[in-house]
N, C-alpha and C positions, 0 to 999 in steps of 0.2 A: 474847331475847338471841341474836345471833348466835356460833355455834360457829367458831371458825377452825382449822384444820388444822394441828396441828403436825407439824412433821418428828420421827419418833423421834431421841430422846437417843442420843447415845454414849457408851455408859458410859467411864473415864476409863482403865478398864486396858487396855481397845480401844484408844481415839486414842494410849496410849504406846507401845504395841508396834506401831501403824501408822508412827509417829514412829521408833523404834527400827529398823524392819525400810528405812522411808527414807532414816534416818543411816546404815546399814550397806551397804544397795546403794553408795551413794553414795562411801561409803568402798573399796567393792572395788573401784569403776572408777578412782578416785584413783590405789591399788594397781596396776590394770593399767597405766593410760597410763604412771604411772613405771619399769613392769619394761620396759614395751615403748620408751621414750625410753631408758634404760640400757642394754640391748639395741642399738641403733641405734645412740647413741653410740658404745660400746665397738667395733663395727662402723667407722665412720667416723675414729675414733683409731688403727685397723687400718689404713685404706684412708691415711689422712695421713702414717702414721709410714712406710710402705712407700714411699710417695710423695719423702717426704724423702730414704731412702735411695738411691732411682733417680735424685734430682736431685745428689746427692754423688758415686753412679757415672758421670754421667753429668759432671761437673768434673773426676772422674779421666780417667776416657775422653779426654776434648777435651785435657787437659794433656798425655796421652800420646800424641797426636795420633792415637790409634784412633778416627777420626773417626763409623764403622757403630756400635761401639759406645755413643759418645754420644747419637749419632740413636734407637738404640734406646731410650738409658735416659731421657732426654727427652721421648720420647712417652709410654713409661710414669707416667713422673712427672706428667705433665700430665693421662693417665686418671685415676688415681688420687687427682689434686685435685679431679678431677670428679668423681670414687664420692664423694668425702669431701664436696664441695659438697652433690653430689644426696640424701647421707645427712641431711646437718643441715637440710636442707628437709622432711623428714620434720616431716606432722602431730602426733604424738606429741613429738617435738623441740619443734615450735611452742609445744603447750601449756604444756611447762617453762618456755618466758619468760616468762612470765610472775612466775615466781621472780625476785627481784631480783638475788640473789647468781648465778646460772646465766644469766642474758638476757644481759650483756653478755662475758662468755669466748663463750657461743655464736656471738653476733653477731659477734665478733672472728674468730674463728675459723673461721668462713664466711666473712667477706672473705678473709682470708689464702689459705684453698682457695680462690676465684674466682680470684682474682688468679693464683694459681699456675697454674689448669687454663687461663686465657687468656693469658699472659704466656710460661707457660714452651718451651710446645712451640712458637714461631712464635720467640722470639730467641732459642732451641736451633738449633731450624732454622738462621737467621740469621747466626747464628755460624759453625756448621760451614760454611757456605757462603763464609764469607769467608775464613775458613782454607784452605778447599779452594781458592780461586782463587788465596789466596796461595801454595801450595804447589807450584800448580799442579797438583793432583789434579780428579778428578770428584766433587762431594759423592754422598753414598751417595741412589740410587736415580735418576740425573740420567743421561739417557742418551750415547754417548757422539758425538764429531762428529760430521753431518749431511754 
């Protein structure tokens, strides 16, 4: 007869707590990615909601034809679609789409900050500049005749 080699057994209380001690790692990285996507978020809700408000000063500004002031607040507001873009591109963010009820407010909500960080500061700009020719002023940072 030939003998053939077995691999030793694993006992069963072994393979559960190898099972057990895999479910649990498994579980704390779960844990982390969402503290650290929550994190980011609440970060990028930051950098959005400021964002908004620079674009509101930056309506009053223009209506009060303090034109330096608009220019500021409009470039502000445009950074700060960008922190909030660059935030929600965050890997940890990534992973949450996966969620179905969270993927699409994310997604949403990264368009709206793209849109914002490339729309606003260039027809801010824009604007001022057309007001300022109406006015007949210099827009802010535009040197003066040659």
């Amino acid at each position: 007869m030939i003998r053939r080699d077995r691999a030793p057994r694993v006992r069963p209380h072994v393979r559960r707590r190898a099972v057990a001690v895999f479910v649990g790692l498994v579980f704390v990285e779960v844990v982390i990615v969402i503290v650290v996507a929550a994190w980011v978020l609440l970060g990028a809700r930051q950098d959005l909601q400021q964002a908004r408000d620079d674009s509101a000063a930056g309506r009053v500004a223009l209506s009060e034809l303090d034109l330096a002031a608009a220019e500021r607040s409009f470039a502000s507001a445009a950074d700060g679609f960008d922190r909030g873009a660059s935030a929600l591109r965050n890997p940890a963010v990534r992973l949450t789409r996966v969620l179905p009820v969270i993927q699409p407010n994310v997604a949403a909500t990264e368009a709206l900050a793209v849109s914002g960080a490339r729309v606003l500061a260039p027809v801010g700009s824009q604007v001022i500049a057309a007001v300022a020719r109406h006015l007949g002023d210099q827009p802010p940072g535009a040197s003066g005749p040659e």
